[in-house]
N, C-alpha and C positions, 0 to 999 in steps of 0.2 A: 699739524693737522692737514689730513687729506681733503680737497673736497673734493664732491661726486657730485653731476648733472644727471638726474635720470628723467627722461623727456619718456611721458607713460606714465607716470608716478603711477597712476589712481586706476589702471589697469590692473588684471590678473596677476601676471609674472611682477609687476611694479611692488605692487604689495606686499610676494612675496619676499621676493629680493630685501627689501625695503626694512623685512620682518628681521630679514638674516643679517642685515648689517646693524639694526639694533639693539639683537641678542646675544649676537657669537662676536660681534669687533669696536672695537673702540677707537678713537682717533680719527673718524670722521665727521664731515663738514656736509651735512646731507641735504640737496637742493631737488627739487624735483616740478617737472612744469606735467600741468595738464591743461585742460579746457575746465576742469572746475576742482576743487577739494576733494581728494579719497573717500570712500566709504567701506574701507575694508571691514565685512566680519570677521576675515580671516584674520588681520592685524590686530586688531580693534579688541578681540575676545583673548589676548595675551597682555593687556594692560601696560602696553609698553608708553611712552611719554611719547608722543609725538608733536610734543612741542618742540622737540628737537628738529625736525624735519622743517625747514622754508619751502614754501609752496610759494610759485610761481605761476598763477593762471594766464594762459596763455594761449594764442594756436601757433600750432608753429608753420603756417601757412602767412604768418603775419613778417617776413625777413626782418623789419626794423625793431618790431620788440625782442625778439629770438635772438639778434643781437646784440642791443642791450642789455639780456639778464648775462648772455656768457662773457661780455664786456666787466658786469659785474662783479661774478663769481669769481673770474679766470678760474676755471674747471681742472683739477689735475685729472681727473677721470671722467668722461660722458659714455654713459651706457643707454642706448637710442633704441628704448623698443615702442615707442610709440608708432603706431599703424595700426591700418584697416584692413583688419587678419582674418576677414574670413574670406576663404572663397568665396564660397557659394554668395555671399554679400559682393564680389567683386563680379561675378555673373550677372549680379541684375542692374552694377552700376559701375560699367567699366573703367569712364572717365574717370570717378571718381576716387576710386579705389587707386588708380595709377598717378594723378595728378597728387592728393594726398602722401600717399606713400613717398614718392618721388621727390616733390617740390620739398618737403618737409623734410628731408634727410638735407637735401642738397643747402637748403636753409643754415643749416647747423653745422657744417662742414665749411660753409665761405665763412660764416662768421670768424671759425676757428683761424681759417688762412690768413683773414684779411687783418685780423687781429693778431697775428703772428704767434701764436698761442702754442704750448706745447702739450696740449690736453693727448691723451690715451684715449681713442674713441670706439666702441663695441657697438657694430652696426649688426643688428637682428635679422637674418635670413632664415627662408624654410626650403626646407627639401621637398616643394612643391618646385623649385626650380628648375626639378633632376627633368619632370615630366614621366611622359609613358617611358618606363621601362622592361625590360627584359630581364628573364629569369635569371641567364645569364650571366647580368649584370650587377646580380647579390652578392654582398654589399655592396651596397652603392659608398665609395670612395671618393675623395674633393677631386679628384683627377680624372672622373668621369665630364664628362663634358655636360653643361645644364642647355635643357633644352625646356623652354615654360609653355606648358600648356592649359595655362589660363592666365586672366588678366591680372591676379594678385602677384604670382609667379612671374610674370613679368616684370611688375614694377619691383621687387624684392631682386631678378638680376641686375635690372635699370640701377639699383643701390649700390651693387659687388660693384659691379665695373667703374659707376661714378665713384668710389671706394681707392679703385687701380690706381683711375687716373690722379688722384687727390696725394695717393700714395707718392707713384715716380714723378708727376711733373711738381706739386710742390710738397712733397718730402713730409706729410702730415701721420701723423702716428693712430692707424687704423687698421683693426681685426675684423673681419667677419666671420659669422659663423651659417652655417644651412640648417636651423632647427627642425627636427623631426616631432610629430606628434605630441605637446606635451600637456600633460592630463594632472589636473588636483582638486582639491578642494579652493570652491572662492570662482572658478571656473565659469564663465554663462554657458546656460544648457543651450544655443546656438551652436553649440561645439560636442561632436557628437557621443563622445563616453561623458561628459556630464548630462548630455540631454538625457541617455538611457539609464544613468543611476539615479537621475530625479524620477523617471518614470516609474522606477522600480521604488524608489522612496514614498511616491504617491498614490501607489496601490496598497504601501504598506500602511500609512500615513491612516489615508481617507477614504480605504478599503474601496478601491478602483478596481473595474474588471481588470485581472492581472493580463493585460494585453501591451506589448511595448511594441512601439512605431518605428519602424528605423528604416535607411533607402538601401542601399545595395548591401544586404548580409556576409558577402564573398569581398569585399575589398580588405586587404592586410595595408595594416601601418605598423608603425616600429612606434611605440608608445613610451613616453620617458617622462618620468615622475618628477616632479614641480620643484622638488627640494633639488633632484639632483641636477635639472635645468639650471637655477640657481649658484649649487657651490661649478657647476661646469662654466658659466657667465665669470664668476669670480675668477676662477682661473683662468682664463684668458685675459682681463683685466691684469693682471697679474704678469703674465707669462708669455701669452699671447706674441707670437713677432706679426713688426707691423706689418701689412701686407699680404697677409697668410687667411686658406678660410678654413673653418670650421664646423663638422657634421658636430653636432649636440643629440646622441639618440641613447638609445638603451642595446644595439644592437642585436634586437626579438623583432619577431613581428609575428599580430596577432589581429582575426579578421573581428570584423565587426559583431558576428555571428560566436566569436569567443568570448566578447566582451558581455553578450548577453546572455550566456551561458554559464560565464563564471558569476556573475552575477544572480543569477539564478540560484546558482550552488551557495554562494554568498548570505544569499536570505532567506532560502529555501523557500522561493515564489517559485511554483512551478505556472509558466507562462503561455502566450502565442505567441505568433510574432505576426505584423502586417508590415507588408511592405508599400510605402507610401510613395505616389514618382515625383511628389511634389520637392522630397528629401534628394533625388538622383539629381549629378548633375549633366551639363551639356556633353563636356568630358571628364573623366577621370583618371586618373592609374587605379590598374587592379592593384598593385604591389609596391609598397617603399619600404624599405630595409636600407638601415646604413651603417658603416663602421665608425666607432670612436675609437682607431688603432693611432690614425694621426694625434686626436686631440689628447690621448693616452699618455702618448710618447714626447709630447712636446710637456705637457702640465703635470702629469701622472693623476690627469682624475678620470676617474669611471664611473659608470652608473652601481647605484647599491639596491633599489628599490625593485622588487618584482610587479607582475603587475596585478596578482593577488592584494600585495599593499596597497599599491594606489587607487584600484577601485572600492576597497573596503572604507580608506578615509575619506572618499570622493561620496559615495553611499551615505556615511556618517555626518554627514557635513547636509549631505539635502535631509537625512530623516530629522536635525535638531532644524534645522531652517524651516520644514516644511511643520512641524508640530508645534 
């Protein structure tokens, strides 16, 4: 019996993750901390048993309990996506967002050393680290050098590097990865292709002026579907070498202004569009695009998902939610 730590449980990706190792594998030992019990629809509406799953509430800002439960479990696997992932939430609370992020990874990490442990650990990065980029610079590749131009972006290098060092001085077995945009159902519309499918589910819904809100229409991201997030996570748990990072994208990018367009075609709402500066933030990148050539060639997983599918189920998910 394998067991897994997944610190997040009760978040987005937690869930889903969560969903895939209840459906598709067998032989694990499923541990997961949050701040309180999951609520997943997206789990929840597949009737899987989740009496199987031990919940551990927790913060992992507390080092004495956080090592205690890994004391407990001895982890052969911790997959670490707990964080405070939004930007623009990391704009209005810099401390917090950095001391969270930060403190809590590093939490779970001494527990693991000082406990002599030999857990696999997957620490969650975003290609919010890359910073502003350059044209030039597409694909953006792990061997571009990260430069963070905001304060979530920062504490998410603050993690690689405390990662390095955890790596070469005591010899701890840890992956990183630089996730790129990733969009599903289960999603908080705080995050902006679900904010705009709810939008467009709410005009359909509760026959709203067909008008969607959105901030800068011109920015492109490289958008990568929740499932293939997912079995891309596994494989690196899997395969991953220790010490290595990892871009997790779809290798597309598509601007904001696409997203409410395909949508558009999607539901055949024909719309407006207002641009709100409340949505803009201090800075941005116009442009992220990244390669999964490394993560390819090491694991052999790719993205499958276009982004026609994952706005359709992302859509589908706010029109049952919202009716």
């Amino acid at each position: 019996m394998v067991s897994i730590l997944i610190t997040g449980i009760s978040g987005f990706v937690g869930g889903h993750f969560t969903r895939y190792l209840l459906s598709k594998k067998t032989g694990y030992d499923i541990h997961g901390v949050s701040r309180s019990k999951p609520a997943w629809d997206t789990v929840l509406d597949q009737a899987f048993d989740l009496r199987s799953i031990t919940f551990h509430p927790c913060d992992l800002l507390d080092s004495a309990k956080i090592n205690t439960i890994i004391k407990e479990i001895q982890p052969d696997l911790i997959l670490h996506l707990a964080s405070f992932s939004s930007v623009a939430q990391s704009w209005r609370d810099p401390p917090g967002s950095f001391l969270n992020n930060t403190n809590a990874f590093l939490n779970i990490i001494e527990a693991v050393r000082t406990q002599e442990l030999d857990s696999k650990i997957l620490s969650i990065g975003s290609s919010e680290e890359y910073g502003i980029v350059n044209m030039s610079d597409l694909p953006l590749t792990e061997e571009r050098q990260v430069s963070p131009a905001n304060p979530y972006a920062i504490a998410k290098v603050s993690e690689e590097y405390l990662s390095r060092i955890y790596v070469k001085g005591y010899h701890l077995n840890i992956c990183c990865t630089r996730s790129f945009n990733h969009i599903g159902p289960g999603q908080r519309d705080q995050f902006v292709v679900s904010s705009i499918a709810r939008q467009f589910a709410d005009i359909a819904v509760n026959h709203k002026k067909p008008i969607i809100k959105i901030g800068a229409g011109s920015i492109i991201r490289d958008f990568v579907d929740i499932d293939d997030v997912v079995l891309a996570y596994n494989a690196i748990l899997e395969k991953g070498v220790p010490g290595e990072v990892y871009n997790v994208c779809s290798g597309r990018g598509h601007s904001i202004q696409d997203i409410v367009d395909c949508l558009s075609k999607l539901t055949q709402i024909p719309i407006e569009i207002e641009q709100k500066t409340y949505l803009l933030r201090p800075i941005d990148n116009p442009i992220l695009i990244g390669s999964y050539e490394k993560l390819h060639r090491e694991t052999g997983w790719e993205p499958t998902h276009s982004i026609e599918q994952s706005l359709e189920k992302i859509y589908t998910y706010w029109f049952n939610k919202l009716s």
